[in-house]
N, C-alpha and C positions, 0 to 999 in steps of 0.2 A: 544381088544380095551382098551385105556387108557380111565384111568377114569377123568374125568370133573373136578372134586373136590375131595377133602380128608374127612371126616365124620369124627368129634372126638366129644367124649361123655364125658361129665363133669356129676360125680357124685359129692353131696354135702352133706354134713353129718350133718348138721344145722336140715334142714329142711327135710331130707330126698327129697330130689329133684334130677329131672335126666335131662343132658341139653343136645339137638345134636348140633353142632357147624359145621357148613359146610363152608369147605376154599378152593377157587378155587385152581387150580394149578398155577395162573401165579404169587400169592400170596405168595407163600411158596417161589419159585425162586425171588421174589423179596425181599425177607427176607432173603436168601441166600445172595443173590448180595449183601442186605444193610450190610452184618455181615464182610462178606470178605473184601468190601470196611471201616469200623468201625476200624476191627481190625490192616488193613494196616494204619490208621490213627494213632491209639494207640501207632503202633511200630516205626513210623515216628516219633509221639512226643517222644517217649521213647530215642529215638538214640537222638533226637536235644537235651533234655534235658542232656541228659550225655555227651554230648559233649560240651555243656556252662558248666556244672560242671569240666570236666577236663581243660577246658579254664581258667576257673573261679582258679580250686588248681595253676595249673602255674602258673597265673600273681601275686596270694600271694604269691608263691615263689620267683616270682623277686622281688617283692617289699622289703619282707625281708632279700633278697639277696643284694638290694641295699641300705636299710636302713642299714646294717650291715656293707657293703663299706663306707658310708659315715661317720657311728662312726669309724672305721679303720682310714678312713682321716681326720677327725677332731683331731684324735690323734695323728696322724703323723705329722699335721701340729703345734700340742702342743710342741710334740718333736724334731721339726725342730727348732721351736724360742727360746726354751727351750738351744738346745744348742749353736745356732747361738749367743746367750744370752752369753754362758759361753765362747765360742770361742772370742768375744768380747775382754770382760775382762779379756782372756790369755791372749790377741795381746796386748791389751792394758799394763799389769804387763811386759809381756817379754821387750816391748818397755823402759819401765821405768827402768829394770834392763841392758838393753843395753846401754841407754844412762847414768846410774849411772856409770857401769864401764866402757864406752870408747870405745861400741863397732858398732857405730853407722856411723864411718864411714864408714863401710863396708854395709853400707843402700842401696847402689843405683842398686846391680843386685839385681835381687829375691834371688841367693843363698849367694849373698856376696863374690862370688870368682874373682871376674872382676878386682877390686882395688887391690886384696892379692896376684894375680900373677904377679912377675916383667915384664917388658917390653923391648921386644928387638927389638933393630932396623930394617926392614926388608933391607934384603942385595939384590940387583936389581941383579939378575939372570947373568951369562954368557951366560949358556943355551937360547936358544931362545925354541927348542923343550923339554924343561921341564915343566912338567906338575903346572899347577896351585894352588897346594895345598903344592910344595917344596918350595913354592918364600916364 
């Protein structure tokens, strides 16, 4: 036959005293259940926790991922007006050395070859099936 309850005896050394402590059995199993149930809590908060932590290291590293982007692009935008700056005032010198020596009529294509090649008449075909690019 099982037993009812468990009997534990507390000795005390103060007073020299002896205690019997009687605990049902449905007692101890509910002190079981409450441990099993505590500890699954523990390891639930333990995982949520390290998981906002690893959350947590990423999004510091976008942030100085993108803070570090942003200095890259404020510099690049330096060095974009920086030269746009000096490309300026090439166009601007080249122009004034163009028009000092006389070179300014050749101004109206982008390469300046349109006015510098002679012009030839075009001769109306005999051909009728000659291609378009002979005429």
């Amino acid at each position: 036959m099982k037993p009812a309850a468990y009997t534990f005896f507390v000795a005390s050394s103060r007073k020299g005293t002896f205690r019997k402590i009687v605990v049902p059995v449905y007692v101890l199993h509910l002190l079981a259940i409450l441990a099993v149930v505590g500890g699954i809590t523990v390891l639930a908060a333990a995982g949520s926790y390290t998981r906002m932590l690893w959350k947590v290291g990423n999004y510091n590293a976008l942030r100085r991922q993108q803070d570090t982007l942003k200095h890259n692009y404020e510099q690049l935008q330096s060095t974009v007006q920086d030269t746009n700056q000096r490309l300026n005032s090439l166009q601007s010198l080249a122009t004034e050395v163009a028009m000092t020596y006389g070179f300014m009529r050749f101004r109206q294509s982008p390469f300046g070859l349109e006015n510098a090649l002679p012009r030839f008449p075009r001769v109306a075909s005999a051909c009728s099936r000659c291609p378009a690019w002979v005429i």
